[in-house]
N, C-alpha and C positions, 0 to 999 in steps of 0.2 A: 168805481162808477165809470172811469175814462177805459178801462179793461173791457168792462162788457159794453162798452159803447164804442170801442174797434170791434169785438167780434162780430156785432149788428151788424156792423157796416161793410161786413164783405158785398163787396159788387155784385150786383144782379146781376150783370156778365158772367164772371168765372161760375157762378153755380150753374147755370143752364149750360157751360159747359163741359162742366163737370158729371152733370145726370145723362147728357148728350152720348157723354162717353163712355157712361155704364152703360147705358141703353144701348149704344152701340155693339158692347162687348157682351149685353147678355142676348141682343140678338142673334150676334154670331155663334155662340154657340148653342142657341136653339138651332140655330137653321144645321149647325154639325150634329147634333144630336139628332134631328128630325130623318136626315139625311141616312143618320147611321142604323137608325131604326128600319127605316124600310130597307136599306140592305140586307138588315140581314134579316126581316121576315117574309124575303120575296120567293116566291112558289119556284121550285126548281127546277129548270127544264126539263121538259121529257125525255129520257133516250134514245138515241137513234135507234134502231132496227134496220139492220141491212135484209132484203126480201130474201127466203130460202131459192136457194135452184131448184127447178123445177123438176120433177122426180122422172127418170127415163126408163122406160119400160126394157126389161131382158125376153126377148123370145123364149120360150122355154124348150127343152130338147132332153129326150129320152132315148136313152139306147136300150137294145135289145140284140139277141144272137138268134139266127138261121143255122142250118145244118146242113151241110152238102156233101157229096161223098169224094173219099179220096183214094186213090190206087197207091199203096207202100209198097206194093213188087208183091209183098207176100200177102196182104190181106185188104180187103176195102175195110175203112173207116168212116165214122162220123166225125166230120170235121167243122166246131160252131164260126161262124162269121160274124163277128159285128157293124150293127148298121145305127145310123144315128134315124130317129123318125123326129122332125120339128112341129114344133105346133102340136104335139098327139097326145090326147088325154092320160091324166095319170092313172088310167082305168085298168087292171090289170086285162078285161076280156079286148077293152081296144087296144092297145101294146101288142099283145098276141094276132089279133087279126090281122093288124097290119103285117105282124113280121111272117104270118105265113101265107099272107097273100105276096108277099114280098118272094118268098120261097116258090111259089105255086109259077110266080113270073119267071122262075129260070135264073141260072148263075151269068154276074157279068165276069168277073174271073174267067179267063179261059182253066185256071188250074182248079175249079170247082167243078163238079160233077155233078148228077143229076139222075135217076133215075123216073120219076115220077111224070108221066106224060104229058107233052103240051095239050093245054087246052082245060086241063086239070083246074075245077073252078072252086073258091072256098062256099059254100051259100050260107051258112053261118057259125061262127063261134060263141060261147058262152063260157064261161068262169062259175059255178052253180056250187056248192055246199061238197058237193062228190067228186067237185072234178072239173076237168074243164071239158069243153061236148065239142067235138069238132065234127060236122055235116062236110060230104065233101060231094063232087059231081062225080055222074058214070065214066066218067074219063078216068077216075083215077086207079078203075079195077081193070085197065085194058093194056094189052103187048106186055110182052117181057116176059121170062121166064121166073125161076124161084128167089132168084137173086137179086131180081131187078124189083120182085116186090117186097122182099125183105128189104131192101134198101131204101124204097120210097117211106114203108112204112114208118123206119128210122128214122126217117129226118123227119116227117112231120110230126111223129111223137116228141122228138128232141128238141123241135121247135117250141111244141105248145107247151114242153113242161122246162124252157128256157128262164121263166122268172121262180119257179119252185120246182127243181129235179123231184123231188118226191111226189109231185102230182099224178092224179090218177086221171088218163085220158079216154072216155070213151069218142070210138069213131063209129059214125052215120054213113051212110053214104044214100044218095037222093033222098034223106028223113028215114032207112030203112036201119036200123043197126047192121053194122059189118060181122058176120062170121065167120066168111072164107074168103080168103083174096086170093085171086087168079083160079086159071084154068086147073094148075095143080093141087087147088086144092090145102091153100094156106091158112090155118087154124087161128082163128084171129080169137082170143080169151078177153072179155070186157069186166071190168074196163083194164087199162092195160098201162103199167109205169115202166120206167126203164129197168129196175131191178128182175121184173119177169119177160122185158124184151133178153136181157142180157142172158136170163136162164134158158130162155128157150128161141133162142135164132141165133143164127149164126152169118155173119155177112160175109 
């Protein structure tokens, strides 16, 4: 009886400080567990994105070759030149007009040569299923002798078939087809590629 009438008689002190200090200890670790929870369910940040550079445009630029004549002692030739044309559609009939209007303008080389008359104007070019059609002005059937139109002839065939050698050219002249060039009397055969310039004229 005197045993369990000590036990009773624990202080009302020491118990309330005793629960004080559970309480204590199980608050704290709610508040670490509370704590540890939203750590590690928290949304994770977005990632940076550095902005791309902004994209810079390239000019575009096309070359093409002209044909001009050249004195070797023993023989004139056609000799091609390249030129760059910027900005100029990838179109094969605009490439070509430009370069034989370029042609038509005369050589800046003093070592290129020319026979084709100033003044000589292109009025239009096409690129068509058959061939390419090159119309040219009455300037280009005038002066010179057999030579000087055999030679012009050359270069602006060699011109317009500059993006496919094996094209077929016919030439106009004021919308009329070409048959004879010059006063001689030069047998112009339509339409006409380099293979039958080559068989049949001689520069």
């Amino acid at each position: 009886m005197q045993e369990q009438d000590k036990i009773r008689r624990i202080p009302v002190g020491v118990v309330a400080g005793l629960t004080a200090a559970l309480l204590a200890a199980g608050g704290g670790g709610a508040w670490w567990a509370w704590n540890s929870l939203n750590s590690s369910t928290a949304p994770p940040s977005a990632p940076t994105v550095s902005p791309s550079p902004p994209a810079t445009s390239q000019a575009t630029e096309t070359t093409a070759q002209i044909y001009w004549l050249s004195d070797s002692g023993n023989e004139i030739q056609v000799v091609p030149s390249t030129i760059t044309l910027e900005e100029t559609s990838d179109q094969p009939s605009e490439i070509l007009e430009v370069a034989v209007k370029r042609l038509l303008a005369g050589p800046v080389n003093p070592a290129n040569t020319t026979t084709i008359p100033q003044g000589t104007q292109l009025r239009s070019l096409t690129v068509e299923s058959d061939g390419v059609h090159v119309d040219l002005s009455e300037e280009f059937t005038t002066g010179g002798g057999s030579a000087s139109m055999t030679g012009r002839l050359a270069q602006v065939l060699y011109t317009a078939t500059s993006l496919d050698p094996a094209t077929k050219v016919w030439f106009d002249v004021e919308g009329q087809p070409l048959e004879v060039l010059g006063g001689e009397g030069l047998v112009i055969d339509q339409p006409m590629t380099r293979k039958n310039f080559e068989e049949n004229f001689q520069l």
